[in-house]
N, C-alpha and C positions, 0 to 999 in steps of 0.2 A: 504493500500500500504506500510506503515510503518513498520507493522509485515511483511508481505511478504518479505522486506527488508532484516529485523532482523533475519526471521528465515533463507534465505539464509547463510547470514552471518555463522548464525550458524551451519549450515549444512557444510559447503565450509570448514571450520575449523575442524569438523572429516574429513569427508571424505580424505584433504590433508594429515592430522596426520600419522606423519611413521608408529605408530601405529595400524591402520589401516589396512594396507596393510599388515605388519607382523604379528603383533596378532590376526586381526580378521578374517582373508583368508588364509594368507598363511599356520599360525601355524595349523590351524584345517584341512586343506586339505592334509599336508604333515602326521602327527599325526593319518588321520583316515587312510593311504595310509601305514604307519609302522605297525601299531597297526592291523589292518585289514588281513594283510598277515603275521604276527606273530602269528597271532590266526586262520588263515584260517582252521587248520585240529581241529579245538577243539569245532567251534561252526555250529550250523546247525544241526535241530534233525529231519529233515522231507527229507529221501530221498527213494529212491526204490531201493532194492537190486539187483545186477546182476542176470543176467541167468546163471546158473552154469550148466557145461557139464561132467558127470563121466560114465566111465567104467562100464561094469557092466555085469558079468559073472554067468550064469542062464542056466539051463536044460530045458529052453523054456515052453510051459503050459499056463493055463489058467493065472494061479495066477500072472507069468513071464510078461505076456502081460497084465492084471490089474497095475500094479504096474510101468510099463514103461510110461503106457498112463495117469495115474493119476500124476504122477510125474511132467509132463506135466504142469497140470493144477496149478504147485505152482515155476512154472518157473526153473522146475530141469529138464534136459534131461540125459537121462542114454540110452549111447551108446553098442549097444549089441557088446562083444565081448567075445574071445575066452579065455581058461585060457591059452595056449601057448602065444600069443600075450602080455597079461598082465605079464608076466613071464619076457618074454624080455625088456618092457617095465621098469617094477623094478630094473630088473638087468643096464638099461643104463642109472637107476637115473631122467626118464624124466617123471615118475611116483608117486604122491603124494598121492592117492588114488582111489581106485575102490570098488564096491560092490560085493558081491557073495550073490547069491539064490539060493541054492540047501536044498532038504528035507528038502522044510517048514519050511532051516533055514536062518534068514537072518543076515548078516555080514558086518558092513564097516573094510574095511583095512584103514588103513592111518596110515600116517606118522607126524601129525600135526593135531590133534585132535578138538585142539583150534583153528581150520582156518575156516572162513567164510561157506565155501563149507561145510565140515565135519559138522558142526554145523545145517544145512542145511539140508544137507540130514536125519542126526540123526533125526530131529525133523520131518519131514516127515517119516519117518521110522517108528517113534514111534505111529504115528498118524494114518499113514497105517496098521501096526499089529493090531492097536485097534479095526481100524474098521471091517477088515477082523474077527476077532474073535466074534464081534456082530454079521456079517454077517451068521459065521456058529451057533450060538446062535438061531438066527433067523430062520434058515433053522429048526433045530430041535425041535423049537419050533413052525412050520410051519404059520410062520408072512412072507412068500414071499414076500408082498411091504417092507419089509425093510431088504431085501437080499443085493441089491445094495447099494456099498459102495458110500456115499455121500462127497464128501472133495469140500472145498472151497479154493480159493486161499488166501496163506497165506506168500507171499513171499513179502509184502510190509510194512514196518517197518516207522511212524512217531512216530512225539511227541507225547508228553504226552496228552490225550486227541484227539488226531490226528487235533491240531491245528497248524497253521503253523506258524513258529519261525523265525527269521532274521540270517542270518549264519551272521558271522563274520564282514564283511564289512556292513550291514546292521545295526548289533547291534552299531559299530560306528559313522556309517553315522547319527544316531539320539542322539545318547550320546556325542558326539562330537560336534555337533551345539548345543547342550544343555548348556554343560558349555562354549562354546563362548557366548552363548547371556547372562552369567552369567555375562562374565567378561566385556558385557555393561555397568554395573552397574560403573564400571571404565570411561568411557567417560562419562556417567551422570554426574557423577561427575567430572570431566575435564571441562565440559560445563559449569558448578555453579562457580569454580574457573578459569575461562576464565577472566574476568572482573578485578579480586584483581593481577593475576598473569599479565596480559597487561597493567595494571593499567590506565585503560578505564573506572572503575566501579566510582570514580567519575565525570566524565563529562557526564555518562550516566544518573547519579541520579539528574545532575545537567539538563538533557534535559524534553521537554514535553512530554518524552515519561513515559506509566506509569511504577513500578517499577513491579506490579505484572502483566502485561503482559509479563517482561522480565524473570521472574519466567516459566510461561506457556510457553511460547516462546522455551526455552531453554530445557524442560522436553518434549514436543511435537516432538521436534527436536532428542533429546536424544533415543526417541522411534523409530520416522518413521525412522532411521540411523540404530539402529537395525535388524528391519526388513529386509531394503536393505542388509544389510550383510550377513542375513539368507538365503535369495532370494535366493544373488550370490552363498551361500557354497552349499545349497540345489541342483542350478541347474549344480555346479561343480560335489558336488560328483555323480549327475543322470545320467552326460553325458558321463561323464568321469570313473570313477569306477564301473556303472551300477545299484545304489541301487537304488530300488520302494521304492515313497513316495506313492503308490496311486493316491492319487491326491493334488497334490502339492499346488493349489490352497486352498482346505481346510487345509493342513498342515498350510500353511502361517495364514490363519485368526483361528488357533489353538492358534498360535505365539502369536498372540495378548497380550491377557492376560500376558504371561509370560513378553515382553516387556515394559509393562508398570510395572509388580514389579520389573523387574532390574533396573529402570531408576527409582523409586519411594526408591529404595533402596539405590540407589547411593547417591541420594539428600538429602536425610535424614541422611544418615553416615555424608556425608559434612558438613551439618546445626549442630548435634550433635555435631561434634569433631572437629570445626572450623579450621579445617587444610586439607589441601589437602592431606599430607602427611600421618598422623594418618588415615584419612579416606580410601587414597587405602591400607595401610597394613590391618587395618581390612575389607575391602572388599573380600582384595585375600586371607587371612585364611576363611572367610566365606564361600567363593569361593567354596576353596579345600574341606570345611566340607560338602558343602551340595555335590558338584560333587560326591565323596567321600562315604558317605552313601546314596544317590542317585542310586549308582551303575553302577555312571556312566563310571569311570575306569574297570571292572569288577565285575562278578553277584559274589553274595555272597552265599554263601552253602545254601541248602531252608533250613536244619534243626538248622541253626544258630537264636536261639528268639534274642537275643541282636540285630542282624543285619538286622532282619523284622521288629523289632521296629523302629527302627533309618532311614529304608527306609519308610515307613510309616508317619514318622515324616518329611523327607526331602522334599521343595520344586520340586526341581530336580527330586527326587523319585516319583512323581504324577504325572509331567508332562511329564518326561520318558516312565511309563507306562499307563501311555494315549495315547502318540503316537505311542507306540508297537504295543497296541490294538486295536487302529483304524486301522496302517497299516496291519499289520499281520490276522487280525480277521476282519475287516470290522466295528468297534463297538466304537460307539461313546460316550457311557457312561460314562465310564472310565475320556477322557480328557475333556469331561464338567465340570465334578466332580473338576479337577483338575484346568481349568481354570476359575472357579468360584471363586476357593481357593483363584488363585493367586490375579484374579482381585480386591479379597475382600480387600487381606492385601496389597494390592497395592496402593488402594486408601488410606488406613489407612495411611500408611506410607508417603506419596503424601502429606495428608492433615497435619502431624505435621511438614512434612517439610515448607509446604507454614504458618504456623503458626508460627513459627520458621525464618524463614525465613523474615514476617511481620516484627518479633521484633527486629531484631536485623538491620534491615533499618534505614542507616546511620552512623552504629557501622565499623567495618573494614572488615568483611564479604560484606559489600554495597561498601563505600568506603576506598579506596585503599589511605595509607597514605605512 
């Protein structure tokens, strides 16, 4: 009942902290809400190209009516018209391109070469002549089953590997609660210097409570507060801006791991550098380096080696693309891999803190003079 007490206490103390409310909700909700619609036209590599509708000025024929109907089938329509009509049309500027097929020859007009459509068509054009020419190959070489020209639809453009990628608000919606549960590591350590800054830590030393349940108490605390924070950002940005977590459930017990090495990081900066103060400035350059090469501000060129290595090396960087690859891919590999990591150096760093932490019981880190 005593812990139950304690850890209240301790909970009640984030949770009120202005802090809290601005750094750990508000900053990452406004942040992924900038960042997100700054970068809206630049990220996202999985979509489906328009149907595109062009003109298309032909002496009618078998070939005329091949080439209209298979266009078709790659989401191009080519509207049969006349060449007076497309004349007029140029002439009143409402005209950016059209096709002509006369004597077997085939021609785009445009005005814009480099446009969506043009690019388009050209590449169906090119695809079509090829085949037509195997088709008459074939005939002369009397292989009939492969007269008919075969085309498949090719007007649907993803990623690389045709996997599916997080557009913009996505890629922050998880890099964005990444380095908030970073800057946990900052209330872990708020929590450890609760007791010297209230200066409570000796009438606590002095009660029958023990010292290293206040230890656990407080790092226990440190974490499930965490979590909650993640929860609430998780279920903001879901509802609110529309990013898929999949399944938010498994996202959360993903968290896990990573929550206990920010709170194992915090407690152990504290215990090292006996100051509160020393300990959050090297938190927050920590912070920035792993967010940072993590990739968590934005992705780095793939052909950068310095910048593979350095995400590779980053906490952030595992756990980032753990969650990509769960969400995006379905695949859970990846963030085992990486919450293994964390859990491992987490406990490491946990155990020199509470080691540390032993010794110096009753020094001014305990109590408060």
């Amino acid at each position: 009942m005593r812990t139950l007490r304690f850890l209240k206490k301790e909970a009640l103390h984030l949770i009120k902290a202005p802090e809290t409310i601005l750094l750990m909700l508000l900053f990452p909700v406004i942040l992924t809400w900038v960042l997100g619609t700054a970068f809206s036209s630049s990220k996202g590599h999985v979509f489906d190209l328009p149907e595109v509708k062009m003109p298309i000025v032909s002496e009618g024929g078998m070939l005329s009516d091949v080439f209209i109907a298979n266009g078709k089938e790659g989401g191009i329509t080519f509207e049969k018209t006349d060449q007076e009509e497309v004349d007029r049309r140029v002439a009143a500027g409402s005209l950016k391109h059209y096709v002509e097929l006369k004597d077997r020859e085939l021609i785009l007009h445009s005005d814009d070469k480099g446009s969506l459509e043009a690019m388009l068509v050209r590449m169906y054009a090119t695809t079509f002549i090829k085949q037509a020419n195997l088709s008459a190959l074939a005939v002369q070489e009397g292989k009939l089953d492969q007269v008919a020209p075969q085309f498949k639809s090719f007007a649907e453009v993803e990623g690389i590997d045709g996997l599916n990628e997080p557009d913009s608000f996505g890629f922050y919606g998880v890099t964005m609660l990444t380095m908030i549960i970073m800057y946990g590591s900052i209330q872990a350590m708020s929590l450890l210097d609760l007791e010297k800054s209230g200066k409570t830590a000796l009438r606590l030393k002095g009660s029958p409570y023990p010292m290293n349940r206040v230890f656990f108490a407080k790092t226990v605390t440190a974490s499930a507060i965490i979590l909650l924070q993640s929860l609430v950002l998780i279920l903001i940005n879901h509802f609110v801006y529309g990013i898929d977590y999949r399944n938010i459930g498994m996202v959360m017990l993903m968290l896990i791991p990573m929550a206990v090495f920010v709170t194992s990081l915090g407690v152990a900066a504290y215990q090292v550098f006996r100051s509160a103060a020393a300990a959050s400035t090297f938190l927050n350059l920590l912070t920035f380096a792993f967010v940072f090469t993590g990739q968590g501000y934005s992705k780095f060129p793939s052909d950068n080696a310095t910048f593979n290595t350095l995400f590779r090396l980053s906490p952030i960087g595992w756990i980032n693309k753990g969650l990509f690859t769960y969400i995006y891919q379905g695949e859970t590999g990846a963030v085992l891999s990486a919450g293994l990591r964390l859990l491992g150096l987490g406990l490491v760093m946990l155990l020199i803190a509470y080691v540390l932490y032993r010794r110096e019981e009753g020094s001014d880190l305990v109590a408060a003079h």
